[in-house]
C-alpha positions in Angstrom: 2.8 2.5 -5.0 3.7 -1.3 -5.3 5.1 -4.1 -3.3 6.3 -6.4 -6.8 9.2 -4.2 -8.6 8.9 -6.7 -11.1 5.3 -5.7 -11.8 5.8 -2.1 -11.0 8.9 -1.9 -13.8 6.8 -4.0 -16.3 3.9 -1.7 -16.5 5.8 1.4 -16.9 4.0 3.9 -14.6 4.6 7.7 -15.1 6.6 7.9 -11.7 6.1 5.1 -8.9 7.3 4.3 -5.3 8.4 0.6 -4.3 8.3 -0.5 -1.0 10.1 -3.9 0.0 7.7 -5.6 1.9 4.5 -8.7 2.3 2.3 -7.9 -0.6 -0.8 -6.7 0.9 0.8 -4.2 2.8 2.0 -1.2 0.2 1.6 0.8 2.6 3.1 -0.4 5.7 2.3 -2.7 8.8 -1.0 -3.5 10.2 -1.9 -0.8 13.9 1.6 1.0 13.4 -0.2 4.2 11.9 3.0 6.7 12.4 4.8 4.1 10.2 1.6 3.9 7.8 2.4 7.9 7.3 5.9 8.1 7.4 5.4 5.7 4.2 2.8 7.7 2.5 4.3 11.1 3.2 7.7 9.3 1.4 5.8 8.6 -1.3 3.5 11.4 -1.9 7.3 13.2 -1.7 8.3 11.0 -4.7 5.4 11.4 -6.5 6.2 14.9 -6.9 10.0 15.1 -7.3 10.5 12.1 -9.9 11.4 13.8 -13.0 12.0 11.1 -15.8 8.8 8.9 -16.9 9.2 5.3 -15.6 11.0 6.3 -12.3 10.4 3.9 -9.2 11.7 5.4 -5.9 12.8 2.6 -3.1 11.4 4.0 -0.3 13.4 3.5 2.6 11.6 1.5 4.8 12.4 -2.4 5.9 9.9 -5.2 6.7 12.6 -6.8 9.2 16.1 -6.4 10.4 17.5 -8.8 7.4 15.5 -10.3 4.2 14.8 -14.1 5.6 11.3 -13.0 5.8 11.4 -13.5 2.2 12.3 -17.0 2.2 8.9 -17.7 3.9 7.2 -16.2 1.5 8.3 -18.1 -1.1 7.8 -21.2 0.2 4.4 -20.6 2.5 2.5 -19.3 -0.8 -0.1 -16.2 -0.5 -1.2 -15.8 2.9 -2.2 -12.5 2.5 -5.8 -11.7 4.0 -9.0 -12.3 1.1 -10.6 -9.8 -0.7 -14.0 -8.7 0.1 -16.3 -6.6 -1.7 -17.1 -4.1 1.2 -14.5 -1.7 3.4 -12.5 -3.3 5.8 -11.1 -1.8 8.8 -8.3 -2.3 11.4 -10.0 -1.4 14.8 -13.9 -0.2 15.0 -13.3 3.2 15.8 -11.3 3.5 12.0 -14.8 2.7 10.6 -16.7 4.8 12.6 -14.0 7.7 11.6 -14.5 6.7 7.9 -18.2 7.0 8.5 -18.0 10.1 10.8 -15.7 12.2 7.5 -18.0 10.7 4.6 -21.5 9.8 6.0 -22.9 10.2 2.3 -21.8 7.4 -0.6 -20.2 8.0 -3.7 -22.5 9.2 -6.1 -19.5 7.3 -8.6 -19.7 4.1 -7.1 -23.7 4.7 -6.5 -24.1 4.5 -10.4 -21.7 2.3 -10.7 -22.9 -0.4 -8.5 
């Protein structure tokens, strides 16, 4: 899933889904979880019915009514939210759900740390 077709159709992925919006949010808009889902659940749909290597499906979702959100975006620069090294969550209760389903760490990321 990407946010830059550019960089999505320069890499060549074995079968990919775009969606037209801020980078930073691939998939979908901050607290609106049924939209969150709708997305992946589009995707995860493309992922399995793309056929040809290199396909992108456009998902079908818009950031706004019209595009001038764009325009702001080219002229404001990055704004998206920094990186951090450890799990960031929207409300408290998603971490303590994250915690609740996997209260043990990756044994991967254990040995890899």
């Amino acid at each position: 899933m990407g946010s830059a077709l550019d960089i999505l159709q320069s890499v060549h992925p074995p079968r990919a889904a775009f969606l037209d919006y801020l980078l930073g949010h691939t998939t979908g808009k901050p607290f609106e979880p049924e939209l969150q889902r709708a997305i992946l659940l589009e995707a995860l749909e493309a992922f399995s019915s793309l056929t040809q290597p290199g396909q992108i499906k456009h998902l079908p979702f818009r950031w706004a009514e019209d595009d001038s959100w764009k325009d702001g975006v080219m002229n404001d620069g990055d704004t998206r939210t920094p990186r951090h090294d450890t799990p960031q969550y929207q409300t408290e209760e998603d971490r303590i759900l994250a915690e609740q389903n996997n209260p043990e760490a990756c044994g991967v990321c254990e040995t890899a740390a």
